[in-house]
N, C-alpha and C positions, 0 to 999 in steps of 0.2 A: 433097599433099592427104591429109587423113584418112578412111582407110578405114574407119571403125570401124564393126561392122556390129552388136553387139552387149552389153551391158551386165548379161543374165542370167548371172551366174555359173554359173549349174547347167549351159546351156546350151553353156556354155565349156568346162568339164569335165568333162561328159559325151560334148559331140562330138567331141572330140579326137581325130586319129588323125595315124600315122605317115604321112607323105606321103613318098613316093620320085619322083613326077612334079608335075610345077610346070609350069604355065602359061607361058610364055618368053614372054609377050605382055605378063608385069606387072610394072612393074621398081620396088619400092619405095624412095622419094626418098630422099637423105642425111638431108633434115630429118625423115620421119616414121620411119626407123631409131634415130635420133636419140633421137625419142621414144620408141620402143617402149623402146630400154634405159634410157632414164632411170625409164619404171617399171618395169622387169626388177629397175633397182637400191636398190627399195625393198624386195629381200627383207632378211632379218636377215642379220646375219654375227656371228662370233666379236669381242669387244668391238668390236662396230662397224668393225673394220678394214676392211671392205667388199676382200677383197683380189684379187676378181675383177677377169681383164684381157679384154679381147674385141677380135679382129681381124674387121671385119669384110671378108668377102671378096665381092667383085663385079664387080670388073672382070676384063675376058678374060684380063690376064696374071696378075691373081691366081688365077683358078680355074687357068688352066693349070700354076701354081706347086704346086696343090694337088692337081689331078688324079691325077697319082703317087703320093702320100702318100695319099689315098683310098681304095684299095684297091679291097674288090668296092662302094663307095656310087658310082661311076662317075653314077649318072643325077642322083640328086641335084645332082651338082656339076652337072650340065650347065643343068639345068632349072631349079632353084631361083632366085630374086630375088638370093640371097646365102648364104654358108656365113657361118656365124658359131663362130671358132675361141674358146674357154674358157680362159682361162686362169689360175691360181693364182698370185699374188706373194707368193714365201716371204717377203719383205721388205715386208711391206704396215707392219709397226710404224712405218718413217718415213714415213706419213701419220697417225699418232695425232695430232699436233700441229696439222696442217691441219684434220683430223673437229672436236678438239675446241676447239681456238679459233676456228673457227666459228659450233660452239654456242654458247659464249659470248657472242661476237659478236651471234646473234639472241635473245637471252635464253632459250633453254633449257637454260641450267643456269647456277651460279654458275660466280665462278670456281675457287672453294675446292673443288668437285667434282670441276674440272677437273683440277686439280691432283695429288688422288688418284687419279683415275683416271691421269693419266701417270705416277705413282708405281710402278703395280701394273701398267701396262703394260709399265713399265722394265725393271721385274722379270722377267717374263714373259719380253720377247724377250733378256733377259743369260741366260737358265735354260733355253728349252724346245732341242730337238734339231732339227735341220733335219727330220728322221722326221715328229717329233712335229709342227713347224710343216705338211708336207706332208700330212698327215691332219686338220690345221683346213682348209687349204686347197679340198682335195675334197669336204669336207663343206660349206664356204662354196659353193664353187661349182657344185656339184648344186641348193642351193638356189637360186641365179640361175640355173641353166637352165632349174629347174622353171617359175618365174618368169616368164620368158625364152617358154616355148612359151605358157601362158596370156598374156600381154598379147598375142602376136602372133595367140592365136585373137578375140579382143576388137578387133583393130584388120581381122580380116577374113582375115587369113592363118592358114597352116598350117605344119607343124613338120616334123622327124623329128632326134631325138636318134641322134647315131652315136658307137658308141666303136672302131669297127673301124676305126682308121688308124692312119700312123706317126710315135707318140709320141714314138719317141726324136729324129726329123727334123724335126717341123715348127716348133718355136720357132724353131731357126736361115731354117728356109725365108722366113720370116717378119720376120727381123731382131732376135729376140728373143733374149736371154741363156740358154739352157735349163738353166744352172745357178740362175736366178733364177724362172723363169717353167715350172708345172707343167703342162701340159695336162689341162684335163678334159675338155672331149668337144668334137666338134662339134656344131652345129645346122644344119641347113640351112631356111633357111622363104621362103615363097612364096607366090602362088595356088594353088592346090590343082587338081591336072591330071587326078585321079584320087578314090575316096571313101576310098581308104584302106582298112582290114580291122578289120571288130568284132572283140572280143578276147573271152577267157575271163578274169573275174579269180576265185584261189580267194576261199573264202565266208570273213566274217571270224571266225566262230567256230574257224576252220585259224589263221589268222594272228593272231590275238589272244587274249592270254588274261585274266583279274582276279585277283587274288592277295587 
């Protein structure tokens, strides 16, 4: 069933806060998770590579898989609907061919575009440095987390971005390749069991300048 409680953006992003306490009484379905990340996965990415991966965790032996790896976010895991683990596929380039003969497929682009486009993609994954590829990655996937906490305030739930776990552990924890798959952070989101804590942001004339 969809929860969606909301539609004012402003509303979205201005109420937002870290939740460490969840409601254990509201278990969000596979099919409306389902949903949430499919619009999480309309943020941008790096030519399109979309090369974000998400585990999503919920069930007892996942969490208790995870617990460990958790560190001090102990309640989160307990509480929360679901951890939602981030992940970066260094090798997201073997899906250019899928993205873009797709589009083809639905007529958003020729195919002669397409074609360049795999040309200069080619290019790219024969050239860049796993480094170089792991810092497209984190930047891809920050922007689906961001993503990721907004749709889930828009369908009624709440968030808290965690980066304090262990990174070098939990791809394998998880069955994933960790020389393949970067961790970028967890999510945890749920009902909201608590209001969470107003924040200070500094002012933008600190953080921005015009040249």
């Amino acid at each position: 069933m969809n929860t969606q409680h909301t539609n004012d953006f402003t509303e979205i992003m201005t109420g937002r806060r870290s939740i460490r306490q969840y409601d254990t009484s509201v278990k969000i379905s596979k099919e409306e998770m389902e949903q949430i990340l499919a619009e999480a996965t309309l943020a941008p990415s790096s030519i399109n590579l979309q090369p974000w991966r998400f585990v999503v965790i919920d069930s007892e032996e996942g969490k208790a898989t995870l617990a460990p790896l958790a560190s001090f976010n102990q309640k989160q895991v307990q509480t929360s609907s679901a951890m939602i683990a981030i992940f970066g596929d260094l090798q997201s380039f073997e899906n250019a061919e899928e993205i873009l003969g797709t589009a083809v497929e639905r007529g958003y682009m020729p195919v002669e575009a397409k074609e360049r486009q795999m040309e200069m993609i080619n290019g790219v994954a024969a050239t860049i440095t796993k480094e170089a590829m792991k810092d497209v990655v984190l930047v891809d996937g920050g922007l689906v987390a961001m993503q990721l906490m907004l749709v889930a305030r828009a369908h009624g739930y709440d968030t808290c971005p965690i980066g304090g776990y262990d990174k070098a552990n939990i791809a394998e924890a998880f069955g994933l390749d960790k020389e393949r798959y970067v961790p970028v952070m967890l999510v945890s989101i749920g009902k909201a069991d608590d209001a969470g804590y107003t924040s200070v942001r500094l002012p933008v004339e600190k953080v921005a300048q015009w040249k």
